[in-house]
Structures are given as C-alpha cells and as structure tokens.
C-alpha positions in Angstrom: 48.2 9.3 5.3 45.6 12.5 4.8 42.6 9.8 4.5 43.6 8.0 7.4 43.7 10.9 9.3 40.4 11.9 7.5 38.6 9.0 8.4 40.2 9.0 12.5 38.8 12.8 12.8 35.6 11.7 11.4 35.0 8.7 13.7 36.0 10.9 16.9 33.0 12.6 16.1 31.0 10.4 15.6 31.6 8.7 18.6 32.2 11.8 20.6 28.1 12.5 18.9 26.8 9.1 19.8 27.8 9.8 23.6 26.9 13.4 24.2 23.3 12.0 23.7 23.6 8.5 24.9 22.9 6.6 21.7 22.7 2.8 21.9 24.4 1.1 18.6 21.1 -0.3 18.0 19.6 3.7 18.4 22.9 4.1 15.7 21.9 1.6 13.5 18.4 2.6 13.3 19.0 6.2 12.3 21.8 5.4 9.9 19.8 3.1 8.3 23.4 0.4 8.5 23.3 -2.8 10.1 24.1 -3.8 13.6 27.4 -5.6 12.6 28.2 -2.6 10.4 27.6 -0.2 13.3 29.3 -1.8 15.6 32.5 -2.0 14.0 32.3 1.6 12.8 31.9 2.8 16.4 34.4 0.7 17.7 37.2 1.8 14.7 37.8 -1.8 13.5 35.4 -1.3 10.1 37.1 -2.2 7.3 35.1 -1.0 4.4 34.2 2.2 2.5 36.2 5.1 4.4 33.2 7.3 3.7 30.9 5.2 5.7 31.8 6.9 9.4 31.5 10.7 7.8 28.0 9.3 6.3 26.3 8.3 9.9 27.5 10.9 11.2 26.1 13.1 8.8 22.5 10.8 9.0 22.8 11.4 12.8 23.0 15.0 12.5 20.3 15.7 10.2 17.7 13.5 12.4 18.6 15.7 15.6 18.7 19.1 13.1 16.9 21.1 15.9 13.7 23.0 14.8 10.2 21.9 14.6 9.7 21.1 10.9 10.7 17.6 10.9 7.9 16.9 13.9 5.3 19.5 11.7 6.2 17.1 8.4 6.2 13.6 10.0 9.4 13.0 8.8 10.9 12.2 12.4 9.4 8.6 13.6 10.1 6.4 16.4 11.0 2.8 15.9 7.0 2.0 16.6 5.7 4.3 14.9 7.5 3.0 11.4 6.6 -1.0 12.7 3.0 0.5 12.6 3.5 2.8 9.6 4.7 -0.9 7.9 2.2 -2.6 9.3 -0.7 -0.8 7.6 0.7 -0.6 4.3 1.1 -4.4 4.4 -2.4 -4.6 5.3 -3.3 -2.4 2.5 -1.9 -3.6 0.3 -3.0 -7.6 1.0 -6.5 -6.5 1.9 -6.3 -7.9 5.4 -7.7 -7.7 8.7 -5.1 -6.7 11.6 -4.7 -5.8 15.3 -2.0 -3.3 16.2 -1.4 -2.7 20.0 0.6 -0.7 22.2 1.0 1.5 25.0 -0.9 4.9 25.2 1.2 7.9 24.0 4.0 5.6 21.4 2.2 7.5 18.1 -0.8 4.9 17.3 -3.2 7.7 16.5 -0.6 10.2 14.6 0.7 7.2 12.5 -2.6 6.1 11.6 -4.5 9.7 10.8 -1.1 10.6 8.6 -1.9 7.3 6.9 -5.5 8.2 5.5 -4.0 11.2 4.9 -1.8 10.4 2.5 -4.9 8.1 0.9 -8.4 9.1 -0.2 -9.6 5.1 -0.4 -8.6 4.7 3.1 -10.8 6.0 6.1 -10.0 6.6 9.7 -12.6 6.1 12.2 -12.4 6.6 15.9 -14.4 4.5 18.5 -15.7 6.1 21.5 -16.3 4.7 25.0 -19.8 2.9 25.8 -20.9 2.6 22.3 -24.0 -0.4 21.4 -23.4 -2.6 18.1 -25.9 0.4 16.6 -23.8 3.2 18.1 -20.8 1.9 15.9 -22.9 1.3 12.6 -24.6 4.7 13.1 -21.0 6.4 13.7 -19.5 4.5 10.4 -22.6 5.2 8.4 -22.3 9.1 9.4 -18.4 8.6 8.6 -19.5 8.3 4.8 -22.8 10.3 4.6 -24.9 7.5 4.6 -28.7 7.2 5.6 -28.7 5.9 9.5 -32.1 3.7 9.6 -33.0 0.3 9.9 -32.0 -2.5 12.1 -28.8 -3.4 12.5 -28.3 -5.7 9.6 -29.8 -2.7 7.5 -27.6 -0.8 8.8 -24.5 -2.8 8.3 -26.0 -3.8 4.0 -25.7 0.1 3.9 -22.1 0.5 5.3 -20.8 -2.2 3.0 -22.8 -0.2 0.3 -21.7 3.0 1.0 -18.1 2.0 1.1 -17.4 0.3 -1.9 -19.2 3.6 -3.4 -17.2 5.6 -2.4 -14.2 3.1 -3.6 -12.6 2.7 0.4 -9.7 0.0 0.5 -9.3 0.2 4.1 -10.8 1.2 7.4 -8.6 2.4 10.5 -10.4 1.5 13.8 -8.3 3.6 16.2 -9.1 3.3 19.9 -10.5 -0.2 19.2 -10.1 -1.1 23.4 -12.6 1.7 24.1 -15.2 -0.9 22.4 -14.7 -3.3 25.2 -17.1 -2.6 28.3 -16.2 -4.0 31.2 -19.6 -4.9 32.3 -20.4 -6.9 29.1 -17.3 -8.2 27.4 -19.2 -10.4 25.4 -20.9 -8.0 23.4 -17.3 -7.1 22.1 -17.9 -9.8 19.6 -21.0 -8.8 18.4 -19.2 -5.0 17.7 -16.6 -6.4 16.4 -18.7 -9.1 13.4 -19.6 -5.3 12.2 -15.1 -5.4 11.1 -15.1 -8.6 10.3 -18.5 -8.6 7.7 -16.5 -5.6 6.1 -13.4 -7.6 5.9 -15.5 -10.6 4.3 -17.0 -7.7 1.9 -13.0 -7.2 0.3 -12.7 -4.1 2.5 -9.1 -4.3 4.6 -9.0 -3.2 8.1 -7.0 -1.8 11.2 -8.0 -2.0 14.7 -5.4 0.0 16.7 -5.5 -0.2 21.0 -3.9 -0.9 24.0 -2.4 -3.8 25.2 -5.5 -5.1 26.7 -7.6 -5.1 23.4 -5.6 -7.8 22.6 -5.8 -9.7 25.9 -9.4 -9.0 25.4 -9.7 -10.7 22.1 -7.9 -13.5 22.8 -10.1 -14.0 25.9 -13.1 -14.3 24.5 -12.6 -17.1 22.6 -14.0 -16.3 19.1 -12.2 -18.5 16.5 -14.4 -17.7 13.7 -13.0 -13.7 14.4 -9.6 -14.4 15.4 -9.1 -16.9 12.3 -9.9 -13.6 9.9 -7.3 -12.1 11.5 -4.4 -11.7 9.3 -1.7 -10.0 11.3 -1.2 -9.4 15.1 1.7 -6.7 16.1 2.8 -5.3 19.5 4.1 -2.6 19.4 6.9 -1.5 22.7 7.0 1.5 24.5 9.5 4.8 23.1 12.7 4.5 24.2 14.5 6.9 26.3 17.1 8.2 23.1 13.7 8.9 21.1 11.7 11.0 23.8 15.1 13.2 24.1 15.1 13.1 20.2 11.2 14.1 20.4 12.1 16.7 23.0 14.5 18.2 20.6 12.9 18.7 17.8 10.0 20.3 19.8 12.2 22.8 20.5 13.7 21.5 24.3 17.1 20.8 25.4 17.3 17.7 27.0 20.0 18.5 29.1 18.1 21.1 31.0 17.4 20.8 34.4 13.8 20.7 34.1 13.6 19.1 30.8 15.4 16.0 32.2 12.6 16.1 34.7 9.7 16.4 32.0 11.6 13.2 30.1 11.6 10.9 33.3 8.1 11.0 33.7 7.3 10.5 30.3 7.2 6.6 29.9 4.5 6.2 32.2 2.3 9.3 31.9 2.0 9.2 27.6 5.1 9.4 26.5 5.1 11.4 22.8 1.9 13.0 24.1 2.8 14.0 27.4 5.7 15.4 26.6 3.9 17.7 23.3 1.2 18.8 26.4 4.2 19.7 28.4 6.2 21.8 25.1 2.9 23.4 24.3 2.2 24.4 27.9 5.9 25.5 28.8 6.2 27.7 25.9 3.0 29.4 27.1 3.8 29.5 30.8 7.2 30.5 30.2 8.9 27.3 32.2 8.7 23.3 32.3 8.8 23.4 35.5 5.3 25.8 35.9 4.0 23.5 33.2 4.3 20.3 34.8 2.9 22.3 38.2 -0.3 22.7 35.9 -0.9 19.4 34.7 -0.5 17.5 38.2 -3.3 18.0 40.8 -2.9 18.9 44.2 -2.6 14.7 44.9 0.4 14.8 42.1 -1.6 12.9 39.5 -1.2 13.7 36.4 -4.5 15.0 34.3 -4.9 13.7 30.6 -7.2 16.2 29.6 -5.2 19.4 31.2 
C-alpha cells in the first residue's frame, strides 16, 4: 500500500502545482518534456505506467519556476517560440539554407538569435536599420567583417562574399529584416534583399528574422526567383499568458501581486518579454510596478518603446 499512497500524495501536488499557477496540460507537457496523452492521464490519475513518472513532472515543474534570476541571466528558461526559433536556425545551419522567421515584437526573436552567434564564431548576426539604400546594407555588412567599403554595388557585394568565406562564416542572421521595407518604395525591397540571396547562392546560409508583415511583404511582391531560394518559412505566435507569469518569476516578480497582475495584462500587446524586463528593471529602481508603469505611459496613456 506505501507506493500507492506514495504515488496519490505525489499527484495531489502536482495537480494542486499545476493550478496554483494556471498551467494548461499542453503548458504541462511542454515543461515536462512528456507527451500530451502521457500528461493528461497523469493529471487526471488514470496513468498507468512508471509510478515515478508524477514525482518526476513535478519535480521538472519546480525546477523551471526555481525563482531567482539565473535561469533568465543563462538562457536556460525559453518560451515555446523561442525554442521553434532556436530549432529553426540550427536546421538552417546545419542544411545551409535560406529562411524567414516571423513573429510578433517582444516573443524573444532578437535574444534567440544573438545567443545563437554567440554560441558560434562562423555565424554572424547583423541588424538592419530603418531607411537603409541597397549600398547602406552592403556598406553595414562590409563594416560587419572589416572589409574595405568602396566601389559600386556589385563591388561591394564581390567583397562581402569575399570577406565572408575569409573569415570561414556559415551563416548570416538578418534580425529586424521588416525595417528593410520602406513604405514609399516597396519594390526596392527586392533589390536589398538579391544582396541575401547572392550570399545564399555563394554556400553562405541565412536568417531573416521580422514581423509578421515582412512576410506579407515578401509574398506581395511577387519575386519567384527570391521566394523559390527560400528554404523554410516559420511563424512564430505570440507568448502565452503561463510563460509571461513564468518570465515574471524568474525576473524576480510575483505574479499574484496586485500590480504585477496589472504589468502581465498589458504585456501581449505592448512587447510582451520586453515590456515586461523594462517594467522589472524600472520597478526595482523606482521601488513599485505600479510607479514604473506611471513612467513608461505618457500623459495620453500610450505606452513609450524607448522609455
């Protein structure tokens, strides 16, 4: 009888953990690593298989809410998108392809994708800025690598591709890709865009990561000859509700404060991961969430990105 009883005390935790914070079975699968039919019957006490399988998610669940900071500081903690992403550019490392990875602002794009060059010295991350010419973006890559910016653009481009197989780089990271589309001139997208693609023809991989309209904006302008180089297309959704209180946690927060709870809801739509880190960082000098959150709206009750 003691292992029944065991394994009964160890599923009322478990359930009595995967309520207090209002986990999904699909959140529970996803941290424990089981699978949804696995899950399911462990929550709902009808699993038949290993009796050490409750105590084990529950242990998994309590390590990836250990509070503390260390596990946001190491990257260790990720959101379902940012591992799709994370998976995403290893598989276009490793085939040497050209992809397009889109998503909402805020879901982890830019962590995922700097933490990824970290961990690489053939891979390089490049960020594109708003209102730049076909020139601008050569001249930007060329200064990426310490390479001569002269010449036309074709020169320019001969020297890019030179540069990079010098310096042995398997892959380029466009972040920011949908800043390269200028609403006045959307056609000139394509011409910014052949500089990715000439790499790409060159044996160099890359990543163009954006917003949800970078896609929309390739698609709309019609260019087989790019889209048909492009290996991989991913969308990636927006953070769920379970992982901004996760987030919130391991910041530091308790997301059952009064204030906190406030901070959470307004999340989704104002940044999500990063509104919330401006909101940490901010309450932890101002002494209060709620004095934070005063700061970063304006008088209207818009919210400022660059507060």
């Amino acid at each position: 009888m003691e292992p029944k009883l065991a394994q009964s005390s160890s599923l009322e935790e478990l359930q009595e953990f995967v309520r207090e914070r209002g986990l999904s079975n699909a959140d529970v699968a996803r941290i424990t690593g089981r699978s949804a039919a696995t899950t399911s019957q462990v929550l709902g006490g009808k699993y038949k298989g290993r009796a050490e399988t409750g105590a084990e998610m529950l242990a998994a669940l309590r390590e990836h809410f250990r509070p503390g900071t260390a596990r946001i500081a190491d990257g260790t903690w990720k959101t379902h998108g940012q591992s799709v992403i994370d998976s995403m550019l290893e598989l276009t490392y490793q085939d040497g392809e050209m992809t397009c990875i889109t998503g909402p602002s805020g879901i982890g794009k830019t962590h995922s994708a700097r933490l990824f060059a970290q961990r690489r010295t053939d891979v390089l991350y490049w960020r594109a800025k708003d209102g730049m010419s076909v020139g601008d973006v050569l001249s930007s890559l060329l200064a990426a690598v310490h390479a001569p910016d002269s010449g036309t653009n074709t020169r320019k481009l001969l020297r890019l591709i030179e540069a990079l197989k010098a310096r042995r780089i398997a892959m380029v990271i466009c972040d920011e890709a949908d800043l390269l589309v200028n609403e006045q001139n959307k056609n000139r997208l394509m011409k910014k865009l052949v500089c990715f693609r000439e790499l790409y023809e060159a044996g160099i991989a890359v990543a163009l990561l954006g917003l949800e309209s970078f896609e929309l904006s390739l698609r709309a302008a019609g260019e087989t000859y790019f889209l048909s180089r492009m290996g991989y297309f991913q969308k990636i959704g927006g953070v769920a509700l379970s992982e901004l209180r996760e987030y919130w946690q391991g910041l530091g927060g308790d997301p059952e404060g009064a204030e906190d709870r406030l901070a959470l809801s307004l999340a989704p739509k104002r940044g999500a991961l990063r509104f919330l880190y401006k909101v940490f960082r901010r309450a932890a000098a101002m002494g209060s969430v709620k004095q934070a959150l005063g700061l970063m709206f304006d008088a209207q009750g818009h919210f400022s990105e660059n507060v």
